[in-house]
C-alpha positions as CSV (number, residue, x, y, z in Angstrom):
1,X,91.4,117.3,97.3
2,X,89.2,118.0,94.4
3,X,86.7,115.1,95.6
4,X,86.2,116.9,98.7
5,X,85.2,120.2,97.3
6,X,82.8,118.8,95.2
7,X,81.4,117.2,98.3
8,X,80.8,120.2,100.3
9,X,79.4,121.6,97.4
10,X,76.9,118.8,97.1
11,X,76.0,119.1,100.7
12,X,76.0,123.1,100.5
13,X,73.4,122.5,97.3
14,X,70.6,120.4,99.1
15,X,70.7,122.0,102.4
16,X,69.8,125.7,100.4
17,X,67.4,123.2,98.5
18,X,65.7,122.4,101.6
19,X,65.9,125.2,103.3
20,X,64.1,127.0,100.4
21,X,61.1,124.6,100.4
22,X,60.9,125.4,104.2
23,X,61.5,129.7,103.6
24,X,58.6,129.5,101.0
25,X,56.3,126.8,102.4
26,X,53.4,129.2,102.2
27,X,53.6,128.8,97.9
28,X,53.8,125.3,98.2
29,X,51.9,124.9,95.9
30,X,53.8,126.0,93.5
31,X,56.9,124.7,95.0
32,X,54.8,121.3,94.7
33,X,54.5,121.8,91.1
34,X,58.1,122.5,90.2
35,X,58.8,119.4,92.4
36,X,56.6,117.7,90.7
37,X,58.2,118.5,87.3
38,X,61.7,117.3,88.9
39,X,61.1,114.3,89.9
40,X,59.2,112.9,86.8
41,X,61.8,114.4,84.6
42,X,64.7,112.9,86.3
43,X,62.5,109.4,86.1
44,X,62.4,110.2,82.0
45,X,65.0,111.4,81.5
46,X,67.8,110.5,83.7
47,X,67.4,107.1,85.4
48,X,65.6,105.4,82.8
49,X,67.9,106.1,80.2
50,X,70.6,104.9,82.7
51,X,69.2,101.8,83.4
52,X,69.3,100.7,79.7
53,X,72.9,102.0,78.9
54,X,74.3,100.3,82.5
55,X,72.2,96.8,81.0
56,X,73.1,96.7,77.8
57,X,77.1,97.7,79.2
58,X,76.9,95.1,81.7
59,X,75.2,92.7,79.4
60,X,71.9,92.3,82.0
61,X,68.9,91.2,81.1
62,X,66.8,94.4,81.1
63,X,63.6,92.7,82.6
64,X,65.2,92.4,86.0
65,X,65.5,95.9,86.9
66,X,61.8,96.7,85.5
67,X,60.8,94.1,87.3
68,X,62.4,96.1,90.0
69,X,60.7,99.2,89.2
70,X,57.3,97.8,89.0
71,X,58.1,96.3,92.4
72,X,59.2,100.0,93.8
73,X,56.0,101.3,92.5
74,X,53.8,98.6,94.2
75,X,55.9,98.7,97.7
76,X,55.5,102.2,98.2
77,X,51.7,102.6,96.9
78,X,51.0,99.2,99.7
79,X,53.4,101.0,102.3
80,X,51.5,104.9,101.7
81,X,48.1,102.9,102.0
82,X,48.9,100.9,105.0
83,X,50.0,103.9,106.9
84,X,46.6,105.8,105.3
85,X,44.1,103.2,106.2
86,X,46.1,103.0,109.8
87,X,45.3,106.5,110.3
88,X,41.7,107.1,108.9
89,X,40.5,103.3,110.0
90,X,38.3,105.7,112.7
91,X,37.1,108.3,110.3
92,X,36.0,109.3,106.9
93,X,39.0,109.4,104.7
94,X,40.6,112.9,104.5
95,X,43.2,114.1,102.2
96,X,46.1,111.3,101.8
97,X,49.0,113.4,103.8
98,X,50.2,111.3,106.9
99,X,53.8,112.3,108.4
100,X,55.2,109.0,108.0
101,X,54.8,109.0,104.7
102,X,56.8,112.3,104.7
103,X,59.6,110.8,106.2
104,X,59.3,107.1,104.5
105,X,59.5,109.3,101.0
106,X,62.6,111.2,102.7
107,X,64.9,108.5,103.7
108,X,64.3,107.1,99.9
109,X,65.5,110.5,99.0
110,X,68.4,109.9,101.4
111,X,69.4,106.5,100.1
112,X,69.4,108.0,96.6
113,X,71.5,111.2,97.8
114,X,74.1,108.4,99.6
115,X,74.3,106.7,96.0
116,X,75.1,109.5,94.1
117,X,78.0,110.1,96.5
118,X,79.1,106.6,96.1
119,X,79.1,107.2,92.2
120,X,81.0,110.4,93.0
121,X,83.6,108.7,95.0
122,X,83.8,105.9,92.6
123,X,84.1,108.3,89.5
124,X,86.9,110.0,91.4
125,X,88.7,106.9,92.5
126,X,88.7,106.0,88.7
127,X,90.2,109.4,87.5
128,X,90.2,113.1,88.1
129,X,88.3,114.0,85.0
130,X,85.5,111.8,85.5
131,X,85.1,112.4,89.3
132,X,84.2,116.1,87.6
133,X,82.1,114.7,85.5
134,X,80.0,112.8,88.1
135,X,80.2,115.6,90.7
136,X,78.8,118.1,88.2
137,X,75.7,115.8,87.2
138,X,75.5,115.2,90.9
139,X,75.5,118.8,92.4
140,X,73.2,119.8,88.9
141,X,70.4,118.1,90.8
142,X,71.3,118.3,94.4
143,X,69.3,121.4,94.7
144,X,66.2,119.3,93.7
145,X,67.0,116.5,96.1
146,X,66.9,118.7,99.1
147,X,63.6,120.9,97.6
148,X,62.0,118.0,97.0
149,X,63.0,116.2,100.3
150,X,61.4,119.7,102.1
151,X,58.7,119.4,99.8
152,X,57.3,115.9,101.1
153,X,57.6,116.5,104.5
154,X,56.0,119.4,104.7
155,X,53.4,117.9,102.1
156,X,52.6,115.0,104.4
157,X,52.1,117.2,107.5
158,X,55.7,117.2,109.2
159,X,56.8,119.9,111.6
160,X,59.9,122.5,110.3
161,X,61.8,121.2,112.6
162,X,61.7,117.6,111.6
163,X,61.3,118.5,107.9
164,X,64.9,120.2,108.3
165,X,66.2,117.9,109.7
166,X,65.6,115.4,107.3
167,X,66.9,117.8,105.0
168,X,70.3,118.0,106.6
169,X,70.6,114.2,106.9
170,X,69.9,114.1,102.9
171,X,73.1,116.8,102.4
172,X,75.0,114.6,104.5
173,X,74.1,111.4,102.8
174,X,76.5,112.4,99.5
175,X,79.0,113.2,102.0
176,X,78.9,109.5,103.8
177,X,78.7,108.0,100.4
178,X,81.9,109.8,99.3
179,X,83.6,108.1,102.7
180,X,82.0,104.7,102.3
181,X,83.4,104.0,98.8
182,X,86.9,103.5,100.8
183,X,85.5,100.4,102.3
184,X,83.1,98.6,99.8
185,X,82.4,98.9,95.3
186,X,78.5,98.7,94.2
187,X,78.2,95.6,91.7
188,X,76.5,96.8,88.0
189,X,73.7,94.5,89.4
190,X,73.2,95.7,92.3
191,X,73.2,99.0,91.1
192,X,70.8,98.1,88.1
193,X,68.3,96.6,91.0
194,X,68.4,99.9,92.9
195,X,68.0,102.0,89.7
196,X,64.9,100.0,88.8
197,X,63.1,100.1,92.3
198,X,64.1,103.6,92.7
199,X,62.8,104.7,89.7
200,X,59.6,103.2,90.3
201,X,59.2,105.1,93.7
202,X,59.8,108.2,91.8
203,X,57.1,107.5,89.4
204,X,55.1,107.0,92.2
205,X,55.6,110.1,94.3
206,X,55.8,112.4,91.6
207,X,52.5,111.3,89.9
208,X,49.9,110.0,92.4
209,X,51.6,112.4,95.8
210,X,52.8,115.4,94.2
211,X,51.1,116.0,91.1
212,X,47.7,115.8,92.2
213,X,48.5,117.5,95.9
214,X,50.2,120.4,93.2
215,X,47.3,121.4,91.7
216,X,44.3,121.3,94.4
217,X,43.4,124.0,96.6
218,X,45.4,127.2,94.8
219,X,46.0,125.5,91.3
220,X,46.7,127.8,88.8
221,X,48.6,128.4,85.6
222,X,51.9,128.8,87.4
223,X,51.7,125.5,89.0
224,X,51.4,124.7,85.6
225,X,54.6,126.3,84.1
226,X,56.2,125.5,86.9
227,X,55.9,121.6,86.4
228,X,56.7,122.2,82.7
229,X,59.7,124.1,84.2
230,X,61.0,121.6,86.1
231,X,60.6,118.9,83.7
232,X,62.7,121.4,81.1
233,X,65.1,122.1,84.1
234,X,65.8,118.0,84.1
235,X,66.2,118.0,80.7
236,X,68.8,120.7,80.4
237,X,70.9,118.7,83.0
238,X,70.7,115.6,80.9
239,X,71.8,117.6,77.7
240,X,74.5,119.2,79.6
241,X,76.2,116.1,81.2
């Protein structure tokens, strides 16, 4: 029962995360900025330190899964360019926002939020205790999943209507992942592999996308604190769980 609850709760937790990026999309700049803080903290702070305790606990070579992440890093800078150079090929190059983009950045979101409800559904099929303990890391950065999933779409030019619904496909994601842990178990290797390329995409968006997009146009101090903030936000997850 309890693994259930938790799952709603996920799913509850992104969609309001989504929902606010769409509410306030006029301060996205700001919004940007915060967004931009979450994703490179939970890059430094989160996944990175994961990848080297799942390693060294599964007794994998570390190079593998960096090789991963430089690989994650270089398929989504060749993918965001090929879609760029598609679009401007008849023009002078304007701003780098392009709605697939959006949505290519969204459904990597997605496969991250199915993940995390895999590691839920795993944690609880272990015990009760740690099921908790997973859910609680999980929901603690849901919110950031679905901000940060409204966030690029609205970023790269998407419509509200398509930017929430990619939002409500990311809350169901954890939900699906939850279910699909009846019928198949991740390998360490796999997972390591996914960590790696994951993280590299991450590093990706939230540097050379967000970052920059953050602080053009109405760049300020806040934009400022507000990555700082989100960066601080990560880490009081990581201390916490």
């Amino acid at each position: 029962m309890a693994v259930y609850i938790f799952t709603a709760l996920t799913f509850l937790t992104i969609l309001i995360g989504g929902l606010f990026s769409i509410k306030f999309k006029k301060n996205i700049n700001l919004i940007l900025g915060f967004s931009a803080g979450l994703l490179f903290g939970l890059f430094a702070l989160e996944i990175i330190p994961e990848i080297f305790n799942l390693s060294l606990a599964s007794n994998i070579d570390i190079f593998y899964p960096m090789l991963a992440l430089v690989s994650g890093f270089l398929v989504f800078h060749i993918l965001e360019k090929t879609f760029l150079v598609h679009d401007n090929h008849e023009g002078s190059y304007q701003k780098h926002q392009h709605p697939s983009v959006g949505l290519v950045s969204a459904i990597l979101l997605i496969i991250h939020s199915f993940l995390d409800g895999v590691g839920m559904g795993v944690g609880f099929k272990i015990s009760t205790g740690l099921g908790v303990a997973v859910a609680i890391a999980v929901i603690g950065h849901a919110f950031s999943d679905g901000l940060n999933t409204g966030s690029l779409m609205l970023l790269n030019k998407n419509s509200a209507r398509k930017t929430f619904a990619m939002v409500a496909i990311n809350a169901l994601a954890p939900v699906l992942g939850v279910l699909s842990v009846r019928f198949f178990n991740l390998s360490s290797g796999f997972l390591l592999i996914y960590l790696g390329f994951f993280a590299g995409i991450i590093l990706y968006i939230s540097l050379e996308d967000i970052l920059p997009e953050a602080h053009s146009g109405d760049s300020s101090w806040k934009t400022l604190a507000l990555t700082v903030l989100g960066v601080l936000f990560i880490l009081g997850l990581s201390i916490i769980s």
